[in-house]
ROPA-67700 format. One record per residue (C-alpha): x, y, z; residue in three letters. Coordinates in steps of 0.5 Angstrom, whole numbers, padded with zeros to 4 digits, always signed. Each point is the difference from the previous one (the first is absolute). Last residue first. Example, Ala and Ser with C-alpha at 12.3 -4.5 7.8 and 13.67 -1.06 7.14 Angstrom:
REM residues 2
+0027-0002+0014SER
-0002-0007+0002ALA
REM end
This chain:
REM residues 301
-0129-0085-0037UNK
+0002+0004-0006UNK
+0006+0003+0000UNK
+0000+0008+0003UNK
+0005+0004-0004UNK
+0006+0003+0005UNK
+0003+0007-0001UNK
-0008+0003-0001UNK
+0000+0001+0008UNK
+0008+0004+0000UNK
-0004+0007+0001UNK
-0004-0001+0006UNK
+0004-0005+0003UNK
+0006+0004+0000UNK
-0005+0006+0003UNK
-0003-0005+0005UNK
+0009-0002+0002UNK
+0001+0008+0002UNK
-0006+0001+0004UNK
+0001-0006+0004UNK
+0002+0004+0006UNK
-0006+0004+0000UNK
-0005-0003-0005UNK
-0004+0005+0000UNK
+0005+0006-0003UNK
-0001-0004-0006UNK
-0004+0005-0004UNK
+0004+0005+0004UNK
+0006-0003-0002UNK
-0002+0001-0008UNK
-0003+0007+0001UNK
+0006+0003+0004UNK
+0004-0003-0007UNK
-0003+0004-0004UNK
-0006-0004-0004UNK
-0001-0001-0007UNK
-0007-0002-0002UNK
-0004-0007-0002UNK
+0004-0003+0006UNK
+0003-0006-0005UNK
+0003+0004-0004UNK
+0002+0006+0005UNK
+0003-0006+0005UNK
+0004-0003-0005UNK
+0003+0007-0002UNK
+0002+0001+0008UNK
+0003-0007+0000UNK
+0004+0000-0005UNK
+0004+0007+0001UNK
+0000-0001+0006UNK
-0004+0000+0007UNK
+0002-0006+0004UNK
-0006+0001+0007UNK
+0003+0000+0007UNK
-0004-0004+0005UNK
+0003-0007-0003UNK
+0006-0003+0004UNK
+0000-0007-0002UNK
+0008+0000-0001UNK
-0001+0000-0007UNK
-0005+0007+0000UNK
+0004+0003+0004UNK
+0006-0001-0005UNK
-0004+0003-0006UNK
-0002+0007+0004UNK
+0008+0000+0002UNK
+0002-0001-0007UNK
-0005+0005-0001UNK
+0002+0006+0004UNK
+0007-0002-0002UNK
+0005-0007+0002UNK
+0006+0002-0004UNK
+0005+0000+0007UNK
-0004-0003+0006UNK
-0003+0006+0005UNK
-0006+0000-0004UNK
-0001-0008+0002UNK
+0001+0003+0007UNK
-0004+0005+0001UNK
-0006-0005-0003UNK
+0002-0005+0005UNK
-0001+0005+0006UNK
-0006+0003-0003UNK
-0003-0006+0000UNK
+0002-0003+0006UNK
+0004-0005+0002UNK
-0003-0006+0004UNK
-0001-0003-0006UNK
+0006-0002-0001UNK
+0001-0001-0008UNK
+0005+0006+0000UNK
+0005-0004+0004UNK
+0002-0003-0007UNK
+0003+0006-0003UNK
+0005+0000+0007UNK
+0006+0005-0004UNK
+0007-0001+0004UNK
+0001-0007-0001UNK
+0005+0001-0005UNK
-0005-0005-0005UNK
-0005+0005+0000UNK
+0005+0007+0001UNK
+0004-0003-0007UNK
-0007-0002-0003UNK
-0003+0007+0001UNK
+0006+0003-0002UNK
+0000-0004-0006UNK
-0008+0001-0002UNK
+0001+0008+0001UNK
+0007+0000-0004UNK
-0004-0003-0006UNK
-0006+0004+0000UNK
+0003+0005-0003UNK
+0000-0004-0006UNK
-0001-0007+0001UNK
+0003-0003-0006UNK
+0000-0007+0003UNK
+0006-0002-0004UNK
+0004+0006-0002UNK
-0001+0007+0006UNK
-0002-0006+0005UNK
+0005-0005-0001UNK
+0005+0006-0001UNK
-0001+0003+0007UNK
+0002-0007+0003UNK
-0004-0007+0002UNK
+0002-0002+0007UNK
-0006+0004+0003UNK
-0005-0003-0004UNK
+0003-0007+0002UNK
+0000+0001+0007UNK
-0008+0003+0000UNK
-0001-0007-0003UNK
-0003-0001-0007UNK
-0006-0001-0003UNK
-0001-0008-0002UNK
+0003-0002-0006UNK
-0002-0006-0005UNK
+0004-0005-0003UNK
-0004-0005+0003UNK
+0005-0003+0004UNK
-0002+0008+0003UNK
+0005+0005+0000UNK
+0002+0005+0005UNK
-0001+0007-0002UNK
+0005+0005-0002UNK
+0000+0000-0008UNK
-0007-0003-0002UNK
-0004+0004+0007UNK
+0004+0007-0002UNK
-0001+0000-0007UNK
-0007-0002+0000UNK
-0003+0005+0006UNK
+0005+0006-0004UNK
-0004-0003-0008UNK
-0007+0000+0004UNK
+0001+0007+0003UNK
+0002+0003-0007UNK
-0006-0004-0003UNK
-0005+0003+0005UNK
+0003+0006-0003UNK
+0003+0005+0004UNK
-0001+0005+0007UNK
+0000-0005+0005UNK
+0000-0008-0001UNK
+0007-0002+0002UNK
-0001+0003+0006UNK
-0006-0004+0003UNK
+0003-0006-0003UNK
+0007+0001+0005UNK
-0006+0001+0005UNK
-0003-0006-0001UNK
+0006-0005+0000UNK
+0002+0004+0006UNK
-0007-0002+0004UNK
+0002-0007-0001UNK
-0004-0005-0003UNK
-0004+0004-0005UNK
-0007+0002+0001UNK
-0007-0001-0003UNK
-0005+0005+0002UNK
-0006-0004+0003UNK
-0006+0004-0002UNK
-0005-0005-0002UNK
-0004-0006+0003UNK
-0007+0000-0002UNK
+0000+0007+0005UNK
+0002+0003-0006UNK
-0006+0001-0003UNK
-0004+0006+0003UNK
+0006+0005-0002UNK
-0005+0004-0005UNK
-0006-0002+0004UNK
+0003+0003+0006UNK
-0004-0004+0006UNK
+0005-0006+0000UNK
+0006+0004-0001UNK
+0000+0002+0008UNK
-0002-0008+0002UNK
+0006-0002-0005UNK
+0005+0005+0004UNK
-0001-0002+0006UNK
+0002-0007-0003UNK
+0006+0001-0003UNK
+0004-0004+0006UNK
+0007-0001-0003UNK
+0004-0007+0002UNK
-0002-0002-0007UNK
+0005+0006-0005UNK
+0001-0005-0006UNK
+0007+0002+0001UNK
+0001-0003+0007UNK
-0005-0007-0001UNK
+0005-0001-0006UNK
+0007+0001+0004UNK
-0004-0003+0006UNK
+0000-0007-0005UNK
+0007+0000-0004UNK
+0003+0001+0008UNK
-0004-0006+0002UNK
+0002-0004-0006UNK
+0008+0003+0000UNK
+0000-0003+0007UNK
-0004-0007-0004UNK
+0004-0001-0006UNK
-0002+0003-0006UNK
+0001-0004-0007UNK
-0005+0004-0004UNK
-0005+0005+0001UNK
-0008+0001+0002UNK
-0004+0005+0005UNK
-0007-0002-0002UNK
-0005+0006+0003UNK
-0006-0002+0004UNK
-0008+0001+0000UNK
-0001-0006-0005UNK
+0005-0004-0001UNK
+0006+0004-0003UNK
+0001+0006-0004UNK
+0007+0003-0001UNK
+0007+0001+0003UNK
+0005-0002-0004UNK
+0007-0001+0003UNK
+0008+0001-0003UNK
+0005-0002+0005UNK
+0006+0003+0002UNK
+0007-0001+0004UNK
+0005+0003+0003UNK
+0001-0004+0007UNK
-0007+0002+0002UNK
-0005+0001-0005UNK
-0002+0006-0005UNK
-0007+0000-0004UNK
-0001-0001-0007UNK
-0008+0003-0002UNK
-0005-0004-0005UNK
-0007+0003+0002UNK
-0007-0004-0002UNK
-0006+0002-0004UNK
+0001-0006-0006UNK
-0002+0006-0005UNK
+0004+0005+0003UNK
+0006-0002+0001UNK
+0004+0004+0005UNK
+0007+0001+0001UNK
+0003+0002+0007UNK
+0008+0001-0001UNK
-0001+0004-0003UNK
-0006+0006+0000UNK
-0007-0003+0000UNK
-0002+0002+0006UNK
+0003+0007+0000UNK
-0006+0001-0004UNK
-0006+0000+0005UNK
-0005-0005+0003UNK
+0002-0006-0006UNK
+0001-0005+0005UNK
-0004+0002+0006UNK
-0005+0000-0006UNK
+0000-0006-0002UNK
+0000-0003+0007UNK
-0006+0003+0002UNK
+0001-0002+0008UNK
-0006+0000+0004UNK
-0001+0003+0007UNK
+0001-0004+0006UNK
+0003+0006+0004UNK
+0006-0001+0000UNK
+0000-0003-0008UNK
-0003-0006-0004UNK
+0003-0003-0006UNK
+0003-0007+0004UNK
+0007+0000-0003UNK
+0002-0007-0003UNK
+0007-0003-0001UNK
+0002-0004-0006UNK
+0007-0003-0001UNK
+0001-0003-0006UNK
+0007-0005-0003UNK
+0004+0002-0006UNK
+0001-0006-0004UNK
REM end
């Protein structure tokens, strides 16, 4: 009989704020690509995780007590425990300080609700899991990129007891040939992007996690995620907004449409921002929120 292991994750942020679990959990689509899945009646994330010594395990990440979140998996000793628990604290984004952003959102009626607890955008474990999700995702349907995630986690992934996968490792990736991505993954153009990005990963020539340092400023981060093959205007919006950096606003064909239906009126993209433009450095992460409120149905207490 497989034996649980619990941990609990106080839903606080820096600055004392509160967390809203949930929609951390469902804050944007990546979120749900493999090897994550959400289940939306029970509220929780399911997502496989790699280990030392080449191995993986599958967690949950859901509600607990009141004011925590319930991290659970089965047969984990007590090193995996604590890498299990800061991999769940990293993703669900605690260490980040939202609450100049709240004191600005409570005097704008449309924004005002956040402060209870929203905006944390959940991220992977590694800035390249992110990125490689980032790329599976331009110019195709949400199907397509879908189908490359799921190809890539279930053929290169380090397999779970469970029979899960986690995402694969930079080495992984870059071990796999041309015909993988052209045949299996079906990649497309995307395909020598992803490779040459995993090979300059694992090769040591590319440093992706130095971009969580926030030392770095924005534009410097933002020149080098454009520099990275396959990483566009938008793959570079997309990236910021994972790696906590929200001043600049995601306009595509999505959200520029979203925002015209729930505005009453289209608007051009200058328009937009300086809807926006007051909230400075979050001006990116207000306009998600604005568009996304309805992505959560509130239960009744």
């Amino acid at each position: 009989m497989a034996k649980r292991w619990s941990a609990e994750l106080e839903l606080v942020g820096a600055g004392g704020e509160p967390v809203d679990l949930w929609r951390t959990l469902t804050s944007h689509g990546v979120a749900d690509l493999p090897p994550n899945a959400i289940d939306e009646e029970a509220r929780r994330l399911e997502t496989t995780l790699p280990l030392p010594r080449g191995r993986a395990r599958t967690i949950r990440i859901g509600s607990g007590r009141p004011g925590f979140a319930l991290v659970e998996a089965e047969n984990v000793g007590a090193r995996d425990a604590v890498v299990l628990a800061d991999a769940a604290r990293h993703m669900l984004r605690l260490d980040a300080d939202l609450s100049a952003f709240y004191e600005t959102a409570a005097a704008d009626p449309d924004l005002d609700w956040v402060s209870a607890g929203a905006g944390r955008m959940l991220r992977s474990p590694t800035v390249f899991e992110d990125v490689v999700k980032t790329i599976c995702t331009t110019n195709c349907a949400w199907s397509a990129t879908v189908r490359m995630v799921s190809a890539l986690v279930s053929e290169l992934g380090l397999e779970a007891p469970d029979g899960r996968h986690a995402f694969p490792a930079p080495e992984a990736m870059a071990a796999a040939d041309v015909r993988f991505y052209k045949d299996v993954v079906r990649a497309g153009y995307r395909g020598p992007y992803l490779r040459t990005v995993a090979m300059d990963v694992a090769e040591g020539k590319l440093d992706l996690e130095a971009l969580n340092d926030p030392e770095l400023p924005d534009e410097e981060v933002a020149a080098r995620l454009l520099a990275l093959p396959g990483c566009g205007p938008y793959a570079t919006a997309h990236m910021m907004m994972l790696l906590g950096r929200y001043s600049r606003l995601i306009l595509d064909s999505w959200t520029r449409p979203k925002y015209a239906r729930l505005n009453g009126r289209k608007a051009g993209d200058r328009a937009i921002e300086r809807r926006f433009r007051r909230y400075r450095d979050y001006a990116g992460l207000a306009f998600w929120l604005y568009l996304t409120r309805d992505w959560v149905e509130e239960r009744p207490v």
